[in-house]
C-alpha positions in Angstrom: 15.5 10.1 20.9 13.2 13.2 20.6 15.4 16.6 21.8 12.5 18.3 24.2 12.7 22.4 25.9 12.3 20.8 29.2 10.3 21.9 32.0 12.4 20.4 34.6 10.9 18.8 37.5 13.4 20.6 39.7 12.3 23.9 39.2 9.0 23.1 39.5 10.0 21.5 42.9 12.0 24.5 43.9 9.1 26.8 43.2 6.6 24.4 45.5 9.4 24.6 48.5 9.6 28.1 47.9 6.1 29.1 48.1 5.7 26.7 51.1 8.5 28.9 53.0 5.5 31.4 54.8 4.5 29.7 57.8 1.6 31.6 57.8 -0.5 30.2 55.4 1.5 26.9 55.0 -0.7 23.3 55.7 0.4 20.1 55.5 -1.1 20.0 52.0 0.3 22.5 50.7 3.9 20.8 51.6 4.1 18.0 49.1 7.6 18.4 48.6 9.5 18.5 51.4 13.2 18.2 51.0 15.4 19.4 47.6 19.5 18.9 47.4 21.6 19.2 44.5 21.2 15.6 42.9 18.3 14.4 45.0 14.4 15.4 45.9 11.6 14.0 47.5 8.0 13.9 46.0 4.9 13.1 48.0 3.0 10.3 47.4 0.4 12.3 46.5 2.3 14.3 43.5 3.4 10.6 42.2 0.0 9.7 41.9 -1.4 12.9 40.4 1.4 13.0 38.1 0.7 9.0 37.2 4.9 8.7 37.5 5.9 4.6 36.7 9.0 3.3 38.3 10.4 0.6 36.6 13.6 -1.7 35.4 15.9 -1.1 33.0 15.2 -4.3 30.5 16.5 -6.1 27.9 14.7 -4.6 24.2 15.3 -6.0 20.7 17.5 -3.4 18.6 17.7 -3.6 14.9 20.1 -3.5 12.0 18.3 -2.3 9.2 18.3 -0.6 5.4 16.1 2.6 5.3 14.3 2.7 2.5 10.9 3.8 0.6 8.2 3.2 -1.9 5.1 2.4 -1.9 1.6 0.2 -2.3 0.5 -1.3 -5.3 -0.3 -4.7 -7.1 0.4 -7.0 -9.7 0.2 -6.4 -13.0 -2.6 -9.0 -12.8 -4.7 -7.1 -10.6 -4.8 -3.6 -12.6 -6.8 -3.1 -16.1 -6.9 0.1 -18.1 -10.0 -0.8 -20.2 -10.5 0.4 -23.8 -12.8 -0.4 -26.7 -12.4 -2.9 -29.3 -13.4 -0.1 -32.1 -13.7 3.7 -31.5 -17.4 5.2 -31.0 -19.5 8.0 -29.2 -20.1 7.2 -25.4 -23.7 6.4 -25.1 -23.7 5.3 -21.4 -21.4 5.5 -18.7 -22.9 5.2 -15.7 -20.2 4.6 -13.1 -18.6 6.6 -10.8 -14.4 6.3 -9.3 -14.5 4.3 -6.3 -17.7 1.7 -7.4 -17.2 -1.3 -7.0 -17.4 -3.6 -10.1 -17.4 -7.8 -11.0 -16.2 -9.2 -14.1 -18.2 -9.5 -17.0 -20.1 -6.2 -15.9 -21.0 -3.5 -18.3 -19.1 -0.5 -18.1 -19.8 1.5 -20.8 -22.3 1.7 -24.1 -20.5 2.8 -27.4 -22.1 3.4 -30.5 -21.1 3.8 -34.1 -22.5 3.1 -37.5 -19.8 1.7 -38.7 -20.2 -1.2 -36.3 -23.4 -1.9 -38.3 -21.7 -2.0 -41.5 -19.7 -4.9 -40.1 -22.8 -6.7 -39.0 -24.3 -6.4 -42.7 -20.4 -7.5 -43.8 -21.2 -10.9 -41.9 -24.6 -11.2 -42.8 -23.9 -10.9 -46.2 -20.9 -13.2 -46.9 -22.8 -16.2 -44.3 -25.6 -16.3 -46.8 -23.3 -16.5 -50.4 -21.8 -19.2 -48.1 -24.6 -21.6 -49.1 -24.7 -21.2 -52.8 -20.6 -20.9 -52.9 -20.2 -24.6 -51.0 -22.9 -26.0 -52.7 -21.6 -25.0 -56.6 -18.2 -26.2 -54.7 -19.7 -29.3 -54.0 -21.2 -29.7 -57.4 -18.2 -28.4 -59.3 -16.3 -31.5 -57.4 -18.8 -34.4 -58.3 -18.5 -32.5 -62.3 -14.5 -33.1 -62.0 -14.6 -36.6 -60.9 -17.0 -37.7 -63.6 -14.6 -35.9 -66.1 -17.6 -33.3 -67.3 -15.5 -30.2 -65.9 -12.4 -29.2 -66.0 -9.5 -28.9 -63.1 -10.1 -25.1 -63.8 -13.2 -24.8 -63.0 -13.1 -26.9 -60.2 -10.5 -25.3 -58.3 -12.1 -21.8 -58.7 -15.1 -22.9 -57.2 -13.2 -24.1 -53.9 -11.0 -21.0 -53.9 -14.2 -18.8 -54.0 -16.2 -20.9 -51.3 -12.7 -21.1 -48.9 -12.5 -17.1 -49.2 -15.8 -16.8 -48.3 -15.6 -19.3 -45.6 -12.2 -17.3 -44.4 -14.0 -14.0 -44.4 -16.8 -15.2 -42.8 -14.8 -16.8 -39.4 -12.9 -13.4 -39.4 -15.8 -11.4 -39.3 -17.6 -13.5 -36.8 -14.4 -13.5 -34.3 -14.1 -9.7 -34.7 -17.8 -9.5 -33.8 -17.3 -11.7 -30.7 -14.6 -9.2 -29.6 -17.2 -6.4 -29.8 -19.3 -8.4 -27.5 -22.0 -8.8 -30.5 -23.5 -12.3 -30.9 -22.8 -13.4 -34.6 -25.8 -15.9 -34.1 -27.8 -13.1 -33.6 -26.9 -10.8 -36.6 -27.5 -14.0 -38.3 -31.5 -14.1 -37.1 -31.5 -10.6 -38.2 -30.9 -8.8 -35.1 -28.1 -6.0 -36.0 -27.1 -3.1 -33.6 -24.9 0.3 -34.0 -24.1 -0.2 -29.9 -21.7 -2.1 -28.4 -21.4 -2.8 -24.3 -17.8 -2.5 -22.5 -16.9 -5.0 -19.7 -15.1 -5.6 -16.8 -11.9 -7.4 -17.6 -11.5 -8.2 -13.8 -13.4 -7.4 -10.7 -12.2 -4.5 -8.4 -12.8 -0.6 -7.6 -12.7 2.3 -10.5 -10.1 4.8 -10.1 -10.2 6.6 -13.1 -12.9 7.1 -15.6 -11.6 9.0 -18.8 -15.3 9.1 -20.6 -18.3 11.5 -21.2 -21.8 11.0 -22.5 -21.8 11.9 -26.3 -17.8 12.4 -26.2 -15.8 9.8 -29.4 -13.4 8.0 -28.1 -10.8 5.8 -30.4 -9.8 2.4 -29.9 -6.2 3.5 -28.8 -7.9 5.3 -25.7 -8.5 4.4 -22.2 -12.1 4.9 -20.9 -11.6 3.9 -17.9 -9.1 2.1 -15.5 -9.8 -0.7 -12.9 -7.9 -2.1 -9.4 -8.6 -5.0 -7.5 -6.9 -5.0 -4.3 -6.9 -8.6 -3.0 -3.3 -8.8 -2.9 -1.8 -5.6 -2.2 1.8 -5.5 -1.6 5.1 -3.2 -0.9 7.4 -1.8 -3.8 10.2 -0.6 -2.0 13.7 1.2 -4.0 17.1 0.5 -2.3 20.5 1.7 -3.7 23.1 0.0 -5.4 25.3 0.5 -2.5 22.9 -1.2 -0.2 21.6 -4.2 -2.7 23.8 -7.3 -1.5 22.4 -7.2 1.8 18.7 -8.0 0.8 17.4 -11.4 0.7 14.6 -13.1 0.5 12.7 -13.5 3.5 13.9 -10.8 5.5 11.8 -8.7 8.0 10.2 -5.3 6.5 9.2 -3.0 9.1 7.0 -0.5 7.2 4.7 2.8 7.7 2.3 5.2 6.1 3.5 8.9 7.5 1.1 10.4 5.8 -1.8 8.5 7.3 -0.8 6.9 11.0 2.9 6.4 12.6 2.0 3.1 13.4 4.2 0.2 12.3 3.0 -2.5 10.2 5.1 -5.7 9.1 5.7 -7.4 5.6 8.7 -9.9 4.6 10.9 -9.5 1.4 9.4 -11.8 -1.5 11.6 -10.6 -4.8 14.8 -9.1 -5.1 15.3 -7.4 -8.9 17.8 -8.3 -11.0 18.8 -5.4 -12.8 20.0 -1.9 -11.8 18.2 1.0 -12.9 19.6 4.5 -14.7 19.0 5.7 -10.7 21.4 2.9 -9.6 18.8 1.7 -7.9 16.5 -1.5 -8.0 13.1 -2.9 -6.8 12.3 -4.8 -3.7 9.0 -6.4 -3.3 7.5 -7.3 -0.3 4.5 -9.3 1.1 2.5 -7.6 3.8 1.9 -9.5 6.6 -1.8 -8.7 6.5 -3.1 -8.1 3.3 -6.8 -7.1 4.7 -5.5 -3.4 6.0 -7.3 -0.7 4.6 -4.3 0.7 2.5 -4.9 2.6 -1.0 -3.0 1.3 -3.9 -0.2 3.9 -4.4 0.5 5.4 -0.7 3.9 6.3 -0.3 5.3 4.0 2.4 8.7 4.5 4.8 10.2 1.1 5.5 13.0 -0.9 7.1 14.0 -4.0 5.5 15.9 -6.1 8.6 19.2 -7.5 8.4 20.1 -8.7 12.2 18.4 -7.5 15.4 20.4 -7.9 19.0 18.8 -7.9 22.3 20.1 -4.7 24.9 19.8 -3.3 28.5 17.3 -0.3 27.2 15.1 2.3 28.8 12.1 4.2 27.6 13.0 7.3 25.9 10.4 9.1 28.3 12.6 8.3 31.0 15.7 10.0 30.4 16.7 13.6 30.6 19.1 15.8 28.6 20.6 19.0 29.7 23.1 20.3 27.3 24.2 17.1 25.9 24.1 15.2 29.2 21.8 12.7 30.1 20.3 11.5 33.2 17.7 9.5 34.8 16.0 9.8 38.0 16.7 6.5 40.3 14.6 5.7 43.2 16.8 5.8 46.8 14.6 5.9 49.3 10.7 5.4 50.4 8.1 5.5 52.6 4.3 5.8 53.4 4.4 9.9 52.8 7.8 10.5 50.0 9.3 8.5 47.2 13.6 9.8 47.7 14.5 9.6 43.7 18.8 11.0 42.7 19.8 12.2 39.6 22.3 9.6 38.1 24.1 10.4 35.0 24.0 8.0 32.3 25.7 6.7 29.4 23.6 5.7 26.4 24.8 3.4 23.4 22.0 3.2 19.9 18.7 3.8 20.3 15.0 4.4 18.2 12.4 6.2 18.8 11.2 4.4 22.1 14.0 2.8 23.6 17.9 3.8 24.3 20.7 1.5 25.6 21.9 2.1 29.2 25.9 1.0 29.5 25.6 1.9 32.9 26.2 -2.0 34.9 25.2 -0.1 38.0 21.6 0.8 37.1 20.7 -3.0 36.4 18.7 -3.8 39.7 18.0 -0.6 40.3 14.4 1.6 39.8 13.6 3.8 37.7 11.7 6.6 37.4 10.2 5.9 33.6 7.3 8.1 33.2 6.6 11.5 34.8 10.2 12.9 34.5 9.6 15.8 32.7 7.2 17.3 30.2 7.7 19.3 26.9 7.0 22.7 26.6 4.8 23.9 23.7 
């Protein structure tokens, strides 16, 4: 329960009797209040309504038993690329800015390099000794059958036109994986660029690249998220650990962002402890579509058992020096609403609700909004 410098309602009652006290220039208006004692006071109906004050009942509320924990957004492994080049090169275009959008397949960035030519040429090359290598092959083999060549020379001619044949597969496989056509280098058509593309459709959230700048195969240019399936990665303790099972509530929020409470449900439990003595929960969100960012740091409370209480509103109870009380409706009538001061007991509570063990407030009314306001 929040600890508020009240402005009691009594004093401010006290102050309206004693202003009303000179006959003079009192009116029937000006008397809203007309009666104070020591653990009761009336308030016109006029003041209730301009206050909006809500009687109600105490009720029964769900309370729950929960681990407090933290962590944060993110998603799988699946849904995160940190895209590099095949072969290192100078940017030529990069044209994309942190937060586009992007599909798979799309170009990202140019890079160019004239040693991705020499490669090309490599292929070219080797794909055109192929036809006089498998055709002296071929003729070497008809030579041995006929018994006009020897074994020797035979078997050098396949070795040389199975090299060749080796060398030229290799070459055309690393071309594919710079996105070059080897059909293409083939009709002549060589090029010192190479395009970049997206492994994975998603958003950019980091681009590591500038126009002219080289960049090595090792580096990142640029990373990619998608964030279809976002999800919770929460860190409990060791002591805490056994009680976590799959399927359990997560109550979960973003105190950076909103105090409002969004839900998920335990998915995976880790097997291992960490050097922290901790280990990972991960949890499903129960709707997937909110407008979280991948890596906001999250508050949560995964559930364990949850019990149903006699509760009241926080807003309805009042604490004077570590005393609490509520203000219970006795009496009414067309002009006054008669409310005591009852002192309470209070058993757990959260931030909006506390359990009453007082038996003797079960039937009765309430006073649950209106009883007092917090200073500044």
């Amino acid at each position: 329960m929040k600890t508020y410098i009240l402005k009691s309602i009594f004093l401010f009652l006290i102050l309206t009797v004693f202003l009303s006290c000179d006959s003079s220039k009192s009116t029937e208006k000006d008397t809203e209040i007309n009666t104070i004692e020591e653990s009761t006071i009336n308030i016109s109906v006029a003041q209730f309504e301009s206050v909006k004050m809500v009687l109600g009942k105490v009720a029964l509320q769900t309370f729950t038993v929960g681990v407090k924990t933290n962590g944060y957004i993110d998603v799988p492994p699946v849904n995160r690329a940190k895209v590099s080049a095949i072969m290192g090169g100078y940017i030529k275009k990069s044209p994309l800015l942190v937060g586009d959008e992007v599909k798979k397949g799309q170009l990202l960035v140019t890079i160019e390099n004239p040693d991705f030519i020499e490669i090309q040429q490599n292929y070219l090359e080797i794909t055109e000794q192929l036809k006089y290598l498998k055709s002296e092959n071929d003729r070497q083999k008809i030579l041995f059958k006929e018994k006009i060549t020897s074994q020797k020379n035979y078997l050098k001619a396949e070795s040389n036109y199975k090299s060749a044949l080796a060398l030229s597969n290799g070459l055309a496989q690393k071309l594919r994986l710079m996105n070059i056509s080897p059909s293409n280098v083939k009709a002549g058509k060589i090029t010192s660029t190479i395009g970049i593309y997206a492994p994975i459709s998603g958003s950019i959230t980091a681009i590591y690249t500038n126009i002219g700048e080289y960049k090595n195969s090792s580096e990142v240019l640029l990373e990619i998220i998608n964030n279809d399936h976002k999800h919770l990665e929460l860190v409990v303790f060791e002591k805490d650990i056994l009680k976590i099972k799959k399927k359990q509530p997560i109550f979960f929020s973003i105190p950076e962002a909103s105090s409002k409470k969004y839900n998920a449900e335990v998915h995976l439990v880790g097997k291992s402890i960490n050097k922290n003595r901790t280990i990972k929960v991960h949890g499903h969100l129960e709707d997937e579509n909110k407008s979280f960012l991948v890596g906001m740091f999250v508050e949560a409370e995964i559930i364990l058992n949850s019990v149903q209480k006699m509760a009241l509103p926080t807003s309805a109870i009042l604490e004077d020096n570590g005393t609490f009380y509520v203000l219970v409706l006795k009496d009414k009538n067309e002009k006054y609403y008669k409310l005591e001061k009852v002192k309470i007991t209070i058993g757990e509570k959260n931030d909006d609700w506390a359990v009453i063990e007082n038996s003797n407030l079960k039937d009765k009314e309430i006073l649950l909004k209106g009883a007092f306001l917090p200073l500044e």
